[in-house]
VOGU-3710 file (C-alpha; in Angstrom, 3 decimals, decimal comma):
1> xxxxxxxxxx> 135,395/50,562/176,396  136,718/52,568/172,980  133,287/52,273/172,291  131,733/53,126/175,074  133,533/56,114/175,317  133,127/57,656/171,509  129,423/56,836/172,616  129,107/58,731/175,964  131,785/61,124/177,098  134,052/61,683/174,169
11> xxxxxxxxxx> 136,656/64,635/176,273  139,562/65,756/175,200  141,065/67,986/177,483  139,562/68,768/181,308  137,556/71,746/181,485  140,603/73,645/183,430  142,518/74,055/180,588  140,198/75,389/178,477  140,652/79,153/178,863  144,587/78,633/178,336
21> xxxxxxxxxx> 144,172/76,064/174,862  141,066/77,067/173,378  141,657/78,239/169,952  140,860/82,206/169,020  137,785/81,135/166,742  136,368/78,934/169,519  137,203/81,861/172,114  135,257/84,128/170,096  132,304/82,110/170,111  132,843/81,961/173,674
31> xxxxxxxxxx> 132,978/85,590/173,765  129,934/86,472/171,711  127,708/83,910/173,758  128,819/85,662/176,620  128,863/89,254/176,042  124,781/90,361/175,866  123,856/88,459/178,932  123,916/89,368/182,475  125,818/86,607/184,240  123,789/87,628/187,356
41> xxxxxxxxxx> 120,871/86,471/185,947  122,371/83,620/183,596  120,372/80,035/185,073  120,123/76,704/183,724  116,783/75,358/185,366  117,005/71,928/183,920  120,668/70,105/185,471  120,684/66,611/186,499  122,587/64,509/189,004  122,517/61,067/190,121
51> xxxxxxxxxx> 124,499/58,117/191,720  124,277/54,800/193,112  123,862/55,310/196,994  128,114/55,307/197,586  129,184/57,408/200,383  125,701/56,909/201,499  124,311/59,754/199,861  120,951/58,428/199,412  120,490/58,082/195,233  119,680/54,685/193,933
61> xxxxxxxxxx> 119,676/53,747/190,387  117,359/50,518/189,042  119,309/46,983/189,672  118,832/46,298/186,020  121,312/49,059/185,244  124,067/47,290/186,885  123,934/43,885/185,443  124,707/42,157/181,884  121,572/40,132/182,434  120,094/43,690/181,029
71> xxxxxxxxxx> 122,445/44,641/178,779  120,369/47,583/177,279  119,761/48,483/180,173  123,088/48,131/181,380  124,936/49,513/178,233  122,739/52,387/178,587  124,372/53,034/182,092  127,750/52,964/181,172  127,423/55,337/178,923  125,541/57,904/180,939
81> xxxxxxxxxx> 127,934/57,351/183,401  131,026/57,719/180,968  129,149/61,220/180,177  129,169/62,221/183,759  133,266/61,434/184,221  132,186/58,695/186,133  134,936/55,977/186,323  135,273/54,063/189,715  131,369/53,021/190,409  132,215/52,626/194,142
91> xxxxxxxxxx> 132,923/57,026/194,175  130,037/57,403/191,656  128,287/59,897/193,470  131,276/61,851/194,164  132,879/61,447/191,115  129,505/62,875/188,934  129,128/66,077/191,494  133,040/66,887/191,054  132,728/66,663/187,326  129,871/68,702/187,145
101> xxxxxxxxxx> 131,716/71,355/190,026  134,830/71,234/187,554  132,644/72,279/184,576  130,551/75,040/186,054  133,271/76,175/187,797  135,208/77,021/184,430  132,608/78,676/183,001  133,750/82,284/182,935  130,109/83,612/183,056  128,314/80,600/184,707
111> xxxxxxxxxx> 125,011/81,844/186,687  123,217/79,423/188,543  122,650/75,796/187,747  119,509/74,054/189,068  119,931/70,823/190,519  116,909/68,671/190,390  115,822/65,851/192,467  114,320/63,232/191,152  110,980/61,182/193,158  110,820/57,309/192,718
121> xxxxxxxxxx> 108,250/55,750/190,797  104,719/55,586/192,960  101,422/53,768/192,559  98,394/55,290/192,575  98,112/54,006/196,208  100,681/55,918/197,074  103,603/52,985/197,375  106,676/52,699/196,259  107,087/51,052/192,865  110,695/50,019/193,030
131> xxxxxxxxxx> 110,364/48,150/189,717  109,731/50,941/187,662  111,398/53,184/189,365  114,792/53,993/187,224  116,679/56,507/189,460  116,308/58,435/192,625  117,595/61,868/193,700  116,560/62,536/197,168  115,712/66,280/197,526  118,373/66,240/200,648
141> xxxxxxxxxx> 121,142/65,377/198,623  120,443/68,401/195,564  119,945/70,853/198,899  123,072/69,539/200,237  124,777/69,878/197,269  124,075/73,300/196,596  125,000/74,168/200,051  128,423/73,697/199,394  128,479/75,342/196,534  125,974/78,105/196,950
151> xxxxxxxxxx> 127,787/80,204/193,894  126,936/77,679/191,663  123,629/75,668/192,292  120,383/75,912/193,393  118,348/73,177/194,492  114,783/71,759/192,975  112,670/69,535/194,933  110,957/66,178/194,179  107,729/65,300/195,664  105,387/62,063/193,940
161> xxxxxxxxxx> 101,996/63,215/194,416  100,291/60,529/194,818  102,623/59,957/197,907  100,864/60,181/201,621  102,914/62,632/202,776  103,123/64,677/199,296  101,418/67,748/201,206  103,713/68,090/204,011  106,857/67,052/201,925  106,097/70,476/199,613
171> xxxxxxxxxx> 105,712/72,320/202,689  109,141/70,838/204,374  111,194/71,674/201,307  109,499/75,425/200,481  110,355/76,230/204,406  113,776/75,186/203,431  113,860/77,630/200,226  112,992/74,963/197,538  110,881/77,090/194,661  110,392/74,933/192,106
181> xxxxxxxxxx> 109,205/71,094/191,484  110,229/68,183/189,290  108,460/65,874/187,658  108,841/63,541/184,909  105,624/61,300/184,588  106,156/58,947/182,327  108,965/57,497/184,275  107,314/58,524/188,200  104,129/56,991/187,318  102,044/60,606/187,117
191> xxxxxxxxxx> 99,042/61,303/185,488  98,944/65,233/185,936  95,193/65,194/185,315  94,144/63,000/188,068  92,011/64,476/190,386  94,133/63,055/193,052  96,655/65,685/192,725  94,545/68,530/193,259  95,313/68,786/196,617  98,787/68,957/196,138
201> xxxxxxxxxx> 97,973/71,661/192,809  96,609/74,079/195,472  99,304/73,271/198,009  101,980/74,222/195,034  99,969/77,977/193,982  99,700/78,565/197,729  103,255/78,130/198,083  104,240/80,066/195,213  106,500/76,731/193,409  106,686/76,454/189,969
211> xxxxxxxxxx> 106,401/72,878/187,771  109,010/71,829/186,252  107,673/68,548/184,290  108,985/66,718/181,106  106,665/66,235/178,095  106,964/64,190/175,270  108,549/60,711/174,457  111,088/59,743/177,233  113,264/57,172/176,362  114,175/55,642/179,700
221> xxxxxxxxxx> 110,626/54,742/179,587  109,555/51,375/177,444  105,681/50,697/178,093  103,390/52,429/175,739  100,683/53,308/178,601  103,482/55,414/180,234  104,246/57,229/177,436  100,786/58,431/177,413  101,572/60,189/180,764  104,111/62,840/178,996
231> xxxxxxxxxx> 101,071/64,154/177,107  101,116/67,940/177,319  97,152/68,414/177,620  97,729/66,319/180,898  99,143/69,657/182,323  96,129/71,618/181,790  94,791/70,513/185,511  97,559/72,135/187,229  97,387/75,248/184,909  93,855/75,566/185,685
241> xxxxxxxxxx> 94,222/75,588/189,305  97,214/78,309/188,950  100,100/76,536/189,188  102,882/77,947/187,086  104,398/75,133/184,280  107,430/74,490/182,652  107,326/71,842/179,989  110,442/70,379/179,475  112,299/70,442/175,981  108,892/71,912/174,650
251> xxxxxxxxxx> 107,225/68,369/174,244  109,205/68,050/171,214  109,655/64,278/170,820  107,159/61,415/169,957  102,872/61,646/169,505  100,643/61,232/171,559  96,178/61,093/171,827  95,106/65,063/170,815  92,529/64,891/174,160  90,301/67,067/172,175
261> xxxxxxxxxx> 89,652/65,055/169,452  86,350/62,738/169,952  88,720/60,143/167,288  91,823/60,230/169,509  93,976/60,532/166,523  97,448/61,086/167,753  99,349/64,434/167,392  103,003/65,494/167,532  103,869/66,449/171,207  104,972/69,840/170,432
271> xxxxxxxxxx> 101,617/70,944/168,606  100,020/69,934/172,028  102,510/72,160/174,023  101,651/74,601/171,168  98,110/74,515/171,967  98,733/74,906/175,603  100,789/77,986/175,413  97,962/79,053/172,530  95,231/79,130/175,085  94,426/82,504/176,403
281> xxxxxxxxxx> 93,345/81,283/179,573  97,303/79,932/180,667  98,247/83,304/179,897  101,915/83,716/182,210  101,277/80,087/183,234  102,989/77,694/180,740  106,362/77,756/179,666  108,743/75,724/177,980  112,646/75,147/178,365  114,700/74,065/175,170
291> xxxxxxxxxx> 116,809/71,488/177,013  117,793/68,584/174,279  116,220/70,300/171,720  119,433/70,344/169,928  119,740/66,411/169,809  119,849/64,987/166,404  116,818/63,539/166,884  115,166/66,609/167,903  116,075/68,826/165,017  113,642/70,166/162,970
301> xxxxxxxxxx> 110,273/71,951/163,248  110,051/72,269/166,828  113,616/73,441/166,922  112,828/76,273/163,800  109,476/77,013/165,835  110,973/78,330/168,983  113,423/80,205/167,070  110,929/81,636/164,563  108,577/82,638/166,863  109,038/86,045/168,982
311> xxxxxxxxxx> 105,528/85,453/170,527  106,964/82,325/172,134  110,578/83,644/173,035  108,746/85,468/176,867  107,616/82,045/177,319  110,264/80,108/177,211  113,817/79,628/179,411  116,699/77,623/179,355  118,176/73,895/180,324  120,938/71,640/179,137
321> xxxxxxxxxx> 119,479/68,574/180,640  123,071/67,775/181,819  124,365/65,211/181,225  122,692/64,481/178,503  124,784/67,693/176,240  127,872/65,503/177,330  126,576/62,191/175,345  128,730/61,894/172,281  126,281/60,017/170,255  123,045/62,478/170,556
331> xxxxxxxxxx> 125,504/65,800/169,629  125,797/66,093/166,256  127,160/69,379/164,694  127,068/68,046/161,081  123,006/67,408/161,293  122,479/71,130/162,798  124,939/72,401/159,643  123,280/70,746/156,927  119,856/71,294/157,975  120,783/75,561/158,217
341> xxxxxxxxxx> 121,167/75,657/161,893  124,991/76,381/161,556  126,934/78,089/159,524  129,850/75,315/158,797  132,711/77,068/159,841  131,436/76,730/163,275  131,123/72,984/163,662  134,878/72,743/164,160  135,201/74,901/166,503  132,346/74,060/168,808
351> xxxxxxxxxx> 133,603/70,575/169,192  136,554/71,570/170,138  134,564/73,512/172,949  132,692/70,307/173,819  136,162/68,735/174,671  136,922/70,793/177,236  133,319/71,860/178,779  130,213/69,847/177,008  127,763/72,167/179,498  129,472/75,365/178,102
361> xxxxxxxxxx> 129,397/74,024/174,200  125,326/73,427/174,829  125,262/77,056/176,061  127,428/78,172/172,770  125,899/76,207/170,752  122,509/77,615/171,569  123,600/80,624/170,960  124,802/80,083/167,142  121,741/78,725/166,300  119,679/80,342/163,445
371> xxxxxxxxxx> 117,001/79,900/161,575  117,837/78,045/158,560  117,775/80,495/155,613  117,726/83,803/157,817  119,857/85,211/160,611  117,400/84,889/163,280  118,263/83,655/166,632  117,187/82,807/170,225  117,407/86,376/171,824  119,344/86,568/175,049
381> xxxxxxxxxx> 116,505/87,306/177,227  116,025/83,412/176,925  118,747/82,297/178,588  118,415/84,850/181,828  115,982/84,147/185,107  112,818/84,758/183,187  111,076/87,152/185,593  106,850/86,019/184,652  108,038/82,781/186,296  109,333/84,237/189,733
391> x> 112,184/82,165/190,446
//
């Protein structure tokens, strides 16, 4: 359990005491963060939550997560869930949205959250592939959610498209306010460029709803042919039919087949999202959010590109991916210090921020960042409602 913990959620304090405790050097980077952006338009577009169906609420999590038969699989669990401040797996659901109320809650200058739902995996056929599917948010319990605490979340639909229904399920949740869509393909079974979707591509633009879909390496995914489906060039059929795109954590982990290349050589994931955002004709369609960028196994020249580049800064928005900021093991201040990121006399004092509030240290922390050797940094603009989006 020792382990478990130093692995996920590594807390020291709860986030209510932070604003009483915190020490003056961590309260100033509080305060700096905090003092060139407009709360009012402050937004995380990229928060999680999950559960295991208790209290009925509808989220399911794969059955190999909850046995030792698995125990990757199950390890892997435990320590998301020690992350989340879960404890007793029979109030899961409960106990991850209280945490994650507690934490936004004692964020002085908070904005909006958005709380995304999460489809199950789907065959081309349009059934259900339970097997493959490793969690499901239903988009009833994100609106419900948010509901109750309107101040602090917003909600973000999940609709497969290859489901039958995909159409009218888009059309449902838009009548209900939903604005933007998530997708992660590797692990839903997607392939954006299938002509199949088209249907629901012009659905989407007439509607107005944004994408909001992962690219890259995901690491909840194992097979090799799913990988493939977090390929940023994918994304070019729903750019080309209008649909506004948000590429999560800017493709920046793992290769994949450069599309354009008659050889098929494989290609970074990040020069692909590069490319994308480099053709003319996605002009004010393509974005990127920096969620996890910060990871340890992130760092480097993705990272330095998004902060080196001004050209890219209108293009891109903000996520924490939470709770992924409030894993012990992938937050590592020492990397982000010795590579230039940091100056070193802020390390200390941002952990001691991650004690108290991990989703207000990934916020922080974000805003220290440099580039190495200069003292460049992600303008505030980033971290607002970026307005060529719309929502």
């Amino acid at each position: 359990m020792c382990l478990l913990k130093h692995a996920g959620g590594a807390f020291t304090h709860p986030p209510e005491e932070l604003k009483d405790r915190l020490s003056r050097k961590a309260s100033d980077l509080v305060e700096a963060a905090c003092a060139d952006v407009d709360p009012a338009r402050l937004v995380d577009y990229h928060t999680h939550v999950a559960g295991v169906g208790a209290g009925g609420t509808g989220n399911e999590v794969n059955p190999k997560m909850r046995t030792w038969r698995h125990p990757f699989h199950r390890a892997r669990f435990a320590v998301y869930l020690s992350a989340a401040g879960v404890e007793d797996l029979n109030r899961a659901d409960a106990e991850f949205a209280e945490r994650l109320v507690r934490l936004v809650s004692h964020i002085e200058h908070r904005g909006k959250y958005r709380l995304l739902a999460f489809d199950r995996h789907h065959n081309r056929d349009g059934t259900v592939n339970r097997e493959k599917t490793e969690f499901y948010v239903p988009n009833e319990y994100v609106f419900d959610l948010a509901a109750r605490h309107p101040e602090l979340f917003e909600p973000v639909i999940s609709v497969h498209p290859y489901r039958a229904d995909a159409v009218e399920e888009l059309e449902r949740w838009a009548r209900r306010g939903g604005r933007m869509v998530k997708w992660l393909p590797n692990a839903m079974g997607i392939d954006p460029s299938d002509e199949a979707c088209d249907p629901f591509y012009v659905k989407m633009k007439e509607l107005g709803l944004v994408l909001l879909s992962h690219g890259g390496e995901e690491k909840a995914v194992e097979a090799e042919e799913d990988q493939r489906l977090g390929n940023p060039l994918l994304l070019r059929r729903p750019l080309e039919h209008g649909v506004k795109t948000i590429v999560a954590h800017c493709a920046s982990l793992g290769e994949n087949e450069d599309l354009d290349d008659p050889g098929r050589g494989r290609v970074h994931n990040f020069e692909l999202f590069l490319r994308l955002v480099e053709d003319g004709r996605f002009d004010g369609l393509v974005f990127g959010d920096i969620s996890a960028m910060t990871q340890f196994n992130r760092i480097g020249r993705p990272l330095s590109t998004v902060i080196e580049r001004e050209d890219l800064h209108g293009r891109l928005v903000n996520g924490s991916d939470y709770p992924l900021p409030a894993i012990n093991v992938l937050i590592r201040a020492k990397p982000l210090v010795r590579a230039g990121y940091l100056d070193a006399d802020e390390a200390t004092p941002l952990r001691e921020i991650y004690g108290f509030n991990p989703l207000l240290f990934d916020y922080v922390l974000k805003r220290r960042l440099k580039l190495p050797g200069t003292n460049k940094r992600l303008p505030p603009s980033l971290f607002e409602s970026n307005p060529a989006l719309g929502v």
